[in-house]
Backbone as a chain_set.jsonl record, in Angstrom:
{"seq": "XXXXXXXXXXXXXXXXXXXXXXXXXXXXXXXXXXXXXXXXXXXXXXXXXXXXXXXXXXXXXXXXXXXXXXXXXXXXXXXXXXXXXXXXXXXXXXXXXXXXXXXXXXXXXXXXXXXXXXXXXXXXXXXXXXXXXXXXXXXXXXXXXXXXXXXXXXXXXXXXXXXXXXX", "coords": {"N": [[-39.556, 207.931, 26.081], [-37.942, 206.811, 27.499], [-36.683, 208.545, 28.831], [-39.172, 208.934, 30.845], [-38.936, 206.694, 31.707], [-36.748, 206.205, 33.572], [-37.175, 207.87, 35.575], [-38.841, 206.528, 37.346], [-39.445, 204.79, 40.706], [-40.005, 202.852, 41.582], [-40.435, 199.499, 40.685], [-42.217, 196.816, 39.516], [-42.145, 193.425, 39.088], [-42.875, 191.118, 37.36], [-42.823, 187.464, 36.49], [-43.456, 185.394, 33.797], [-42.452, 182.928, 31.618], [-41.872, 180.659, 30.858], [-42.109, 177.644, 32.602], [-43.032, 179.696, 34.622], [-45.666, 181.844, 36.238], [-45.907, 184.677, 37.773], [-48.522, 185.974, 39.389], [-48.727, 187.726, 41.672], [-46.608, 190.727, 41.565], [-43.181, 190.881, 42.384], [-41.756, 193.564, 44.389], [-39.309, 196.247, 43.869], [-37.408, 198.614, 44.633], [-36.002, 201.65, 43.72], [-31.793, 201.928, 44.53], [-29.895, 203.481, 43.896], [-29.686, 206.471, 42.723], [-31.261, 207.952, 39.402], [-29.13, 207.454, 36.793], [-29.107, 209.063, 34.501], [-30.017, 211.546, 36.391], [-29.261, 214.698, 37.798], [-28.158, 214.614, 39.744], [-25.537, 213.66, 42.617], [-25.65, 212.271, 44.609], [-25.949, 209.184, 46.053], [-29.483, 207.192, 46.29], [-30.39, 206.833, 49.789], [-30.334, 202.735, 50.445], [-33.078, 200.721, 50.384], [-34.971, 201.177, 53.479], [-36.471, 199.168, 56.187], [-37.659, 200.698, 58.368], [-38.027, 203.187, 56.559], [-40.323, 203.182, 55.539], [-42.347, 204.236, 53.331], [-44.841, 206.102, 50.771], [-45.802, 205.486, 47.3], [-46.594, 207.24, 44.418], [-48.637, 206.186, 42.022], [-47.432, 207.627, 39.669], [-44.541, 207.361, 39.779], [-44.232, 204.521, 39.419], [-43.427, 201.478, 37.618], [-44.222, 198.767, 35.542], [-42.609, 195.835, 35.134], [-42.919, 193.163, 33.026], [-41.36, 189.876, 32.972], [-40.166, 188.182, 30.059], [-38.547, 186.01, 29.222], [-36.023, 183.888, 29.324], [-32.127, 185.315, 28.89], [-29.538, 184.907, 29.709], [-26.996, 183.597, 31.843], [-24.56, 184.753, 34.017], [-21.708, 186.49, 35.38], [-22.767, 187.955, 36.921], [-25.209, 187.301, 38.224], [-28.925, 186.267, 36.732], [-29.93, 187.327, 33.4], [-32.58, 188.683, 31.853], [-35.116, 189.05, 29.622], [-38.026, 191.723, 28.606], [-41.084, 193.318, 28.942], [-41.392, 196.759, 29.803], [-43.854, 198.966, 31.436], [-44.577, 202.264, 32.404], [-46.904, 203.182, 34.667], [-48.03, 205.673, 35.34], [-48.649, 208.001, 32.424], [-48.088, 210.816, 32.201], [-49.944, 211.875, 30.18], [-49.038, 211.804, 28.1], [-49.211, 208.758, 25.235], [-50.164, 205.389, 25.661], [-46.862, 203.433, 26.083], [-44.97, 200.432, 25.547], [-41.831, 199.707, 26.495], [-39.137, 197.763, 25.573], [-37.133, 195.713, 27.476], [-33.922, 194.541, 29.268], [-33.28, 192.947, 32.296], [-31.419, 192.26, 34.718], [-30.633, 190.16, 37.116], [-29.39, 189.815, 40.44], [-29.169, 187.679, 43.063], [-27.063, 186.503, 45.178], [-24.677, 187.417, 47.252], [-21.978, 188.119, 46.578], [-22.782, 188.033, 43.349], [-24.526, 190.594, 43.899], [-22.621, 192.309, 44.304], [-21.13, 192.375, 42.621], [-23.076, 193.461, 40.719], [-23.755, 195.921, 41.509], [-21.513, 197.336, 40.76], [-21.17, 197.085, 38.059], [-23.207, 198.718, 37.691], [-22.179, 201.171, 38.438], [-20.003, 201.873, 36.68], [-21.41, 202.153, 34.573], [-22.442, 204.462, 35.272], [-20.382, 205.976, 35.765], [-19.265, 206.347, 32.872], [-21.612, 207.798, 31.648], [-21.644, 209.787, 33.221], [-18.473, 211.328, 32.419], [-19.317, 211.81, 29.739], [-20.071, 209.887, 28.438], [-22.373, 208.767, 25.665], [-23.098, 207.285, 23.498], [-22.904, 204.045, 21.917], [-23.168, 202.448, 24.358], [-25.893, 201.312, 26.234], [-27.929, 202.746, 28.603], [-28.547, 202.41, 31.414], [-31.929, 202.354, 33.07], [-32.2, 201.974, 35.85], [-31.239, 201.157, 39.111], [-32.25, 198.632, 41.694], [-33.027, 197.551, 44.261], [-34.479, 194.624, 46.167], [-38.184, 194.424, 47.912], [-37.44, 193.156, 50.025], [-34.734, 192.47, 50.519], [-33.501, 190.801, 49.168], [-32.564, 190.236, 46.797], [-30.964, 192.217, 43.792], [-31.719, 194.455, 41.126], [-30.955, 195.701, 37.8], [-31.973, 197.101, 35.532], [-32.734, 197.98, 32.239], [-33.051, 199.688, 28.794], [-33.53, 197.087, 26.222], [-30.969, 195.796, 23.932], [-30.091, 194.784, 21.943], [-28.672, 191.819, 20.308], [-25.948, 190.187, 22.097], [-22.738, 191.339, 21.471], [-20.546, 189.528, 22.213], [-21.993, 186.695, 21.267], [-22.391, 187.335, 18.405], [-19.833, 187.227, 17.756], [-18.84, 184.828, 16.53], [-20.377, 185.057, 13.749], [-19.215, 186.505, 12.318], [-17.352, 188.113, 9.926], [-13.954, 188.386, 9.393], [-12.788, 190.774, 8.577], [-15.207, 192.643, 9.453], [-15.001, 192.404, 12.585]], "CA": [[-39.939, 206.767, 26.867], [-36.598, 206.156, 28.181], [-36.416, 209.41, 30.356], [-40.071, 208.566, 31.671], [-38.829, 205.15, 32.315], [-35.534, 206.204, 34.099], [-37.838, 208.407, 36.737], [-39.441, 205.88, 38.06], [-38.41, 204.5, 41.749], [-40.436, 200.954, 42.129], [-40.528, 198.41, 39.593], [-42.893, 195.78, 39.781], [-41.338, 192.285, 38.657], [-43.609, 189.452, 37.042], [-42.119, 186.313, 35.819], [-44.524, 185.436, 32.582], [-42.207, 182.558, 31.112], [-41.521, 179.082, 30.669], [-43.388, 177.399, 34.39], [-43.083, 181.228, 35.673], [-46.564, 182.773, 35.971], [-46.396, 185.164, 38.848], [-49.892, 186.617, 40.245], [-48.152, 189.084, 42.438], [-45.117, 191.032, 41.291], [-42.003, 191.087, 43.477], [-41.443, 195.075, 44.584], [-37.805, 196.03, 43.875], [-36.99, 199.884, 45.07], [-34.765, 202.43, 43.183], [-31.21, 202.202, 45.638], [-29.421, 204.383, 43.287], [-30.115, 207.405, 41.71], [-31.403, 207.556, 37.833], [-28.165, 207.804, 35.594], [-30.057, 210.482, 33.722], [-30.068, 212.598, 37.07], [-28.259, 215.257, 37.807], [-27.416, 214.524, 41.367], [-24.491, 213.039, 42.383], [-25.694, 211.586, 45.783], [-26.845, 207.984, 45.93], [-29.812, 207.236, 46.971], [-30.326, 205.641, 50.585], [-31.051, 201.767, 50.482], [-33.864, 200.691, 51.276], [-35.063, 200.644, 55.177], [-37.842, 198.77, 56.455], [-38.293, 201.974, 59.438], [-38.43, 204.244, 56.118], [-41.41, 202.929, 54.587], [-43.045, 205.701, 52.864], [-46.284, 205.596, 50.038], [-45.377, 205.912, 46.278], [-47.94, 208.021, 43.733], [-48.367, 205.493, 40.395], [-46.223, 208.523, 38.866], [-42.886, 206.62, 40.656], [-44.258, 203.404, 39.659], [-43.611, 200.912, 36.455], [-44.411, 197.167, 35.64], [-41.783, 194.889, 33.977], [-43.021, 191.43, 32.453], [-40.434, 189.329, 32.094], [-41.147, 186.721, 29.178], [-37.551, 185.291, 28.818], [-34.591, 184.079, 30.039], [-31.351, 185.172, 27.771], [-28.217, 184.666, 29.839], [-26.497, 183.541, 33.195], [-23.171, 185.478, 34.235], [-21.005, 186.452, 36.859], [-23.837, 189.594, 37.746], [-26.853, 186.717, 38.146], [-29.452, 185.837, 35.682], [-30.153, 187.96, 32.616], [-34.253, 188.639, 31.511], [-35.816, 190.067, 28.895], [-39.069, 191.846, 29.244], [-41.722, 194.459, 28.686], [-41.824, 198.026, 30.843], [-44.614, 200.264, 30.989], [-45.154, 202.957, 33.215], [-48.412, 202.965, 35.557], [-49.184, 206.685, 34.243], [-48.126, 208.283, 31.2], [-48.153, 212.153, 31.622], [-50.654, 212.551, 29.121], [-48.626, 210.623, 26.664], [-50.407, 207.939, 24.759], [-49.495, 204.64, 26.55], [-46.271, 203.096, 24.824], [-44.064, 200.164, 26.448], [-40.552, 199.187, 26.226], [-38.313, 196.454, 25.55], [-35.975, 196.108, 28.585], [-33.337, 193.385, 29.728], [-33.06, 192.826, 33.994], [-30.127, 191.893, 35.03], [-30.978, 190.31, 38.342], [-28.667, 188.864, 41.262], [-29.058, 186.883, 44.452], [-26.143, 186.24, 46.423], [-23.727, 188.798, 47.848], [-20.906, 188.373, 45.381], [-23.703, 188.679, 42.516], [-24.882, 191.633, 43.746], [-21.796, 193.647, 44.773], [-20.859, 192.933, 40.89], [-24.348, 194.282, 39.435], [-23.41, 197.391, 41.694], [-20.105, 197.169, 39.948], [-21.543, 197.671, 36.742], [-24.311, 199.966, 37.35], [-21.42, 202.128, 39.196], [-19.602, 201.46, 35.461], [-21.927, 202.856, 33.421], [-22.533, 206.1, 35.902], [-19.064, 207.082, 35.593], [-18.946, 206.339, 31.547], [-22.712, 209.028, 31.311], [-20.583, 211.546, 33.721], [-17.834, 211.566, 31.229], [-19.938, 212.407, 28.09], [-20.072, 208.791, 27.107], [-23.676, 208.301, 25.768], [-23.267, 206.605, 22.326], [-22.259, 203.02, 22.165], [-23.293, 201.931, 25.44], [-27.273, 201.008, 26.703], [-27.889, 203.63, 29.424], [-29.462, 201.823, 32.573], [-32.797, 203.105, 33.249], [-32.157, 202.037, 37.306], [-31.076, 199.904, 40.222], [-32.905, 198.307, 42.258], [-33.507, 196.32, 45.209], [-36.231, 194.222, 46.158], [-38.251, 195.135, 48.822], [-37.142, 192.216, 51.247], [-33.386, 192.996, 50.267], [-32.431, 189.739, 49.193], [-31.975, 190.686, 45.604], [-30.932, 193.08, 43.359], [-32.492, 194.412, 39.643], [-30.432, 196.256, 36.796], [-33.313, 197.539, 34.549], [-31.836, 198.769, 30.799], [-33.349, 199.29, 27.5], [-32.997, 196.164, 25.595], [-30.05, 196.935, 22.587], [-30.383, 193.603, 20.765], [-27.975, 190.398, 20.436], [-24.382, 190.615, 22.412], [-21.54, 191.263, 20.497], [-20.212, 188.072, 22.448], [-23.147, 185.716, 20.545], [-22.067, 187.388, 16.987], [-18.467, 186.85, 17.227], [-18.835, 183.382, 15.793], [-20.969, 184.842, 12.751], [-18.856, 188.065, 11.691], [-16.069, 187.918, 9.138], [-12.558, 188.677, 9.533], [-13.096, 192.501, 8.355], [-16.067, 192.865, 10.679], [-14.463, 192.046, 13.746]], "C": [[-38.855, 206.429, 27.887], [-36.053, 207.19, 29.567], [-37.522, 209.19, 31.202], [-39.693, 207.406, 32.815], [-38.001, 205.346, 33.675], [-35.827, 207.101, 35.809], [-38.204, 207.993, 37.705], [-38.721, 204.944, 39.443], [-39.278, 203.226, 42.707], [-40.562, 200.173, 40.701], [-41.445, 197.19, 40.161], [-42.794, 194.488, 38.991], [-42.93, 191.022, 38.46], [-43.147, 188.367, 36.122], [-43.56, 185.638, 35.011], [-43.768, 184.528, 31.401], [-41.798, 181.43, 31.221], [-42.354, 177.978, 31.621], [-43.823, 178.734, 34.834], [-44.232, 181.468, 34.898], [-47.264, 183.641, 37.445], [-47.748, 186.086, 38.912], [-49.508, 187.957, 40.37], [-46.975, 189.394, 42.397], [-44.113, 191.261, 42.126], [-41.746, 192.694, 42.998], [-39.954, 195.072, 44.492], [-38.351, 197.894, 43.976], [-36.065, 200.268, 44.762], [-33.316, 202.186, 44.626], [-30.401, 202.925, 45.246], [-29.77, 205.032, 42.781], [-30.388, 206.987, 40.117], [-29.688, 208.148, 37.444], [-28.223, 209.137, 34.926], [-30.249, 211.549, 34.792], [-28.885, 213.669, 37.017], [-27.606, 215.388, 39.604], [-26.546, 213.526, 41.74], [-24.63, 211.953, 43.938], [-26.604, 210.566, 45.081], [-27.846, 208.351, 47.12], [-29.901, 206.388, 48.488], [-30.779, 204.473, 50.044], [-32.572, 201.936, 51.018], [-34.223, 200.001, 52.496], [-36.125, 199.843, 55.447], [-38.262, 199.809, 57.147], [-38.451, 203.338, 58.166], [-39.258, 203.899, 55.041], [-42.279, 203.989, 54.539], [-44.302, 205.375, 51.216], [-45.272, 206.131, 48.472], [-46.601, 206.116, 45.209], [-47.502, 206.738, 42.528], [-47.315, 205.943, 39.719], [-45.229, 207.661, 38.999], [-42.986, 205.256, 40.3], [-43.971, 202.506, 37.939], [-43.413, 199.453, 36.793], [-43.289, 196.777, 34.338], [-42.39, 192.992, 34.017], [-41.974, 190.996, 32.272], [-41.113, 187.872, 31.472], [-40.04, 186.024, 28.778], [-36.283, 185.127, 29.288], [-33.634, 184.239, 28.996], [-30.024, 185.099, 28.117], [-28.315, 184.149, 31.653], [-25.07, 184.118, 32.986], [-22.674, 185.594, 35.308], [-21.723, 187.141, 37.898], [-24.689, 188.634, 37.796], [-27.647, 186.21, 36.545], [-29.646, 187.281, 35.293], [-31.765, 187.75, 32.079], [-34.403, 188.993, 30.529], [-37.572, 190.449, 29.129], [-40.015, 193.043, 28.797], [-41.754, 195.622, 29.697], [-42.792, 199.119, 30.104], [-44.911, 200.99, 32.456], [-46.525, 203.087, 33.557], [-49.094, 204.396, 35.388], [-48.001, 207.855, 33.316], [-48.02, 209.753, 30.93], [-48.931, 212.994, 30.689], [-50.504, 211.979, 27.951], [-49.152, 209.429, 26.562], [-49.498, 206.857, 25.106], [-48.759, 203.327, 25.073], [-45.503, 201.893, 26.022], [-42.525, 200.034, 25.732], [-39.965, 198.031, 26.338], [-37.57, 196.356, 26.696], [-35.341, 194.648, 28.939], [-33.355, 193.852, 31.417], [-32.094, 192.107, 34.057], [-30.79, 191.115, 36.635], [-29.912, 189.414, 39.566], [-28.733, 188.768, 42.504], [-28.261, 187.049, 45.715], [-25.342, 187.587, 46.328], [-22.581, 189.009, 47.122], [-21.715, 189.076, 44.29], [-24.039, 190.217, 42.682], [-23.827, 193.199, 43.94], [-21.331, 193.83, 42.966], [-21.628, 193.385, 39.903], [-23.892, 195.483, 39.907], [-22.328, 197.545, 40.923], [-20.534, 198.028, 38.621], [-22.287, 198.583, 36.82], [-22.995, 200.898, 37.456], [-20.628, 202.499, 37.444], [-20.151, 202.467, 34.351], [-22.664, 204.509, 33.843], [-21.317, 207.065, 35.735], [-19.334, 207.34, 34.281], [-20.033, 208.169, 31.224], [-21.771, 210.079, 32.094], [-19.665, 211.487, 33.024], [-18.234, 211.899, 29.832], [-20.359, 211.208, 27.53], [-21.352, 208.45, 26.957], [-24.06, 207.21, 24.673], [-22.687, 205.079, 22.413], [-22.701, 202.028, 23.276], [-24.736, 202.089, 25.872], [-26.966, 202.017, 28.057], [-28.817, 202.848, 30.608], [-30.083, 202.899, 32.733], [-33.044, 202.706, 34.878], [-31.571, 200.815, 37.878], [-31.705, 199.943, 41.21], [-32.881, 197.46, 43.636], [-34.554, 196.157, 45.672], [-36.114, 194.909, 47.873], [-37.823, 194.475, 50.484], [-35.32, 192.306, 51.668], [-32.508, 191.674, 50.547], [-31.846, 189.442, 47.398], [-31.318, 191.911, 45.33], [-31.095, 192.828, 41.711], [-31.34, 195.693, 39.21], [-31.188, 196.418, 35.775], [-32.299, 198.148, 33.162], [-32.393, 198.222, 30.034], [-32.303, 197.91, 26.461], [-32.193, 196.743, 23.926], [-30.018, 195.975, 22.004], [-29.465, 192.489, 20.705], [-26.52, 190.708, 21.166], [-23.671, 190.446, 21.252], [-20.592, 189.449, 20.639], [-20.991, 186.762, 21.082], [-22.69, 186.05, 19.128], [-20.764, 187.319, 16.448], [-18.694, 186.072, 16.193], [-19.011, 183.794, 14.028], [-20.379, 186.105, 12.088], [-17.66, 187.904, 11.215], [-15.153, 188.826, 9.98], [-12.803, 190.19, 9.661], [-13.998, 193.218, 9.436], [-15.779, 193.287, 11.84], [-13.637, 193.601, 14.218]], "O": [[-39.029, 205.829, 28.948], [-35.458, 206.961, 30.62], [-37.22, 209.186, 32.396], [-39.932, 207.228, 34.01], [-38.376, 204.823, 34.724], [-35.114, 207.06, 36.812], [-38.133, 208.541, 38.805], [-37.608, 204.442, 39.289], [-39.229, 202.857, 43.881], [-40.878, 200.802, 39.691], [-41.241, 196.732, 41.286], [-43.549, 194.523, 38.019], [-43.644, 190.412, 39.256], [-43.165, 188.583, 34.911], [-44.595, 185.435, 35.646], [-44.043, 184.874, 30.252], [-41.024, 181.408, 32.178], [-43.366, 177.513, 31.097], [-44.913, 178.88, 35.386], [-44.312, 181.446, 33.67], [-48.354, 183.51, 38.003], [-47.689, 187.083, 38.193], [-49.728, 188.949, 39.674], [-46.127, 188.708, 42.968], [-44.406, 192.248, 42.802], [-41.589, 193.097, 41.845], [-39.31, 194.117, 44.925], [-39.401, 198.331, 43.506], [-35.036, 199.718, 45.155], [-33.772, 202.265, 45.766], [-29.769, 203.368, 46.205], [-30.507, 204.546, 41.923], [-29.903, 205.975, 39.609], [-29.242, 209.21, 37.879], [-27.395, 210.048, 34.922], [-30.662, 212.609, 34.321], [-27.839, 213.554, 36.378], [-26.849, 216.116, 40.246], [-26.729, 212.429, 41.213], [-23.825, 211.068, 44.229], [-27.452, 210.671, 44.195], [-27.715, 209.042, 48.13], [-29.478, 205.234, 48.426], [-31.614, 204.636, 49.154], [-33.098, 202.8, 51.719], [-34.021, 198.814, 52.749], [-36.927, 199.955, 54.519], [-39.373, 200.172, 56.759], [-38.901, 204.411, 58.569], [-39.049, 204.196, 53.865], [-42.841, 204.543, 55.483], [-44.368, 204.223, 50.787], [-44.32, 206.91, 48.502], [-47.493, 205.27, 45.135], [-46.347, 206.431, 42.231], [-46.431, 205.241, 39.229], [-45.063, 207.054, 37.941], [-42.054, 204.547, 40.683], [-44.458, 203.147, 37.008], [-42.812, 198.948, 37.741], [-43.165, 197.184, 33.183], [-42.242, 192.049, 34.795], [-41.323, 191.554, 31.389], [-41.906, 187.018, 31.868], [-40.312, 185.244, 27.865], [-35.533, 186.047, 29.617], [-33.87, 183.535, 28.014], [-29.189, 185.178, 27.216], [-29.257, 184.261, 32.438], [-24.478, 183.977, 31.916], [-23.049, 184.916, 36.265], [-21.584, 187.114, 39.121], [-25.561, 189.113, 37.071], [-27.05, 185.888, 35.517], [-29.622, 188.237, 36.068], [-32.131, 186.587, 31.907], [-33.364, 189.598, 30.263], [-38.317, 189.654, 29.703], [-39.381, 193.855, 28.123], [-42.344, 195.232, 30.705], [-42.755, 199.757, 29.053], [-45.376, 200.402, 33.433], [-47.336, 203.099, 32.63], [-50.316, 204.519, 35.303], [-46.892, 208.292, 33.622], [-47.884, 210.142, 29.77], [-48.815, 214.187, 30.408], [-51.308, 211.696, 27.062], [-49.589, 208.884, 27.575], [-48.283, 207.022, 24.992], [-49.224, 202.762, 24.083], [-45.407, 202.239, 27.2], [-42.27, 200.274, 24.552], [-40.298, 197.262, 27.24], [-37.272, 197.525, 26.942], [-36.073, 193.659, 28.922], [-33.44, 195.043, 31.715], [-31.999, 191.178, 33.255], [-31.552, 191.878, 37.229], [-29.792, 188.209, 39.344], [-28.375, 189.729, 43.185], [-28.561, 187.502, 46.82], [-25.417, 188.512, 45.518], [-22.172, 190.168, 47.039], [-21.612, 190.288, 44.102], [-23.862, 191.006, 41.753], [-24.037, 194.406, 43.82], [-21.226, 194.849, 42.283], [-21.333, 193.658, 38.739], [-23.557, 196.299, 39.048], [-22.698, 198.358, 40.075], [-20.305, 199.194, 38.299], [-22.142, 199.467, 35.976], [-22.732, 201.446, 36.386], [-20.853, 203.657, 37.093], [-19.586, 203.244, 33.581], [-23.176, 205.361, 33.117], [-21.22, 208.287, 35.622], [-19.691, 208.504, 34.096], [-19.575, 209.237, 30.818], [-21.26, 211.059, 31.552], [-20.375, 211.933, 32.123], [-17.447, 212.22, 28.941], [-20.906, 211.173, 26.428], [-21.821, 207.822, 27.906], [-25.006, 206.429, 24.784], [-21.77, 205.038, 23.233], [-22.58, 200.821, 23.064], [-24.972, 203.296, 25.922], [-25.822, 202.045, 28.511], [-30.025, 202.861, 30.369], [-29.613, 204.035, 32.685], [-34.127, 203.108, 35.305], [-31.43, 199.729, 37.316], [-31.893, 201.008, 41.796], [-32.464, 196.326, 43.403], [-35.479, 196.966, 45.755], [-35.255, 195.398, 48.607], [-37.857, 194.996, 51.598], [-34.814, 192.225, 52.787], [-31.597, 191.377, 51.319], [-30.986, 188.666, 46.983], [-31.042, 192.688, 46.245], [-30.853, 191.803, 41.074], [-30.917, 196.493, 40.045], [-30.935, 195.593, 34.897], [-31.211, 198.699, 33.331], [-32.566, 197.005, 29.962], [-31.115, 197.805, 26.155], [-32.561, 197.602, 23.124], [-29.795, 196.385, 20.865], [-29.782, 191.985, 21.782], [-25.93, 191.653, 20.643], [-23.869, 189.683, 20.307], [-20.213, 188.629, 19.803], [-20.35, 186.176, 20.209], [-22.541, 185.032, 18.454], [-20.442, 187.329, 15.26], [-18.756, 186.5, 15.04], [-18.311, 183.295, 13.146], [-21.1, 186.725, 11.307], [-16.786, 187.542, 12.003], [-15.405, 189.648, 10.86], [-12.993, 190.738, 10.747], [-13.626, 194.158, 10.139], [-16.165, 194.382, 12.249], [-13.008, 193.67, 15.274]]}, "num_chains": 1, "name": "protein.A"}
């Protein structure tokens, strides 16, 4: 699911929580390569003069149904992803957190991190660490999206509740 997911190079954004019940999903466009590739070139941003058509294949929907943080990278989501077609495979979705940020500080520090966890996968490092399944920007290019399988409570949040030994 997670290499299907990581293929894909539009995301389609619907807010599905609390007042949020968007209609029509905000487009966000791969601007970096998948993690999981093996090519080392980024990809271009996106242009408005290189608007080009994308097959379903390229395409997946994320629900988000929750908010679970604010940080220095923007707001934090949680959410459902499913790809728009399935290869044949019997249709499964995923858990996924979005990272998403606004302003121009925000977003140079989501690149930050994506950039972060591209070096760690080119070094061997795969264990330990949630593998972003893409980055994004919307299609107006006043955001940016950090897509990654959801890995379950921060370590931050369980300090509090983890003995001495634990730790």
């Amino acid at each position: 699911m997670i290499h299907i997911a990581s293929k894909c190079d539009v995301i389609f954004l619907h807010l599905q929580y609390n007042v949020y019940d968007s209609p029509v999903p905000a487009s966000f466009l791969r601007s970096a390569p998948s993690i999981m590739a093996h090519t080392i070139c980024p990809t271009p941003p996106f242009s408005p003069g290189a608007i080009r058509t994308y097959g379903l294949e390229e395409c997946q929907t994320i629900v988000l149904t929750s908010e679970i943080g604010h940080g220095a990278t923007g707001v934090v989501l949680r959410g459902t992803l499913k790809p728009e077609i399935w290869d044949g495979a019997q249709a499964r979705t995923l858990d996924v957190v979005v990272k998403l940020a606004f302003d121009a500080v925000q977003r140079d520090a989501l690149k930050g991190e994506h950039e972060v966890y591209r070096h760690l996968w080119s070094k061997g490092v795969h264990q330990g660490i949630t593998t972003p399944l893409g980055f994004f920007d919307d299609s107006e290019g006043s955001a940016c999206a950090l897509v990654m399988p959801y890995a379950g409570i921060p370590l931050s949040e369980l300090r509090g509740n983890l003995s001495i030994s634990e730790r």
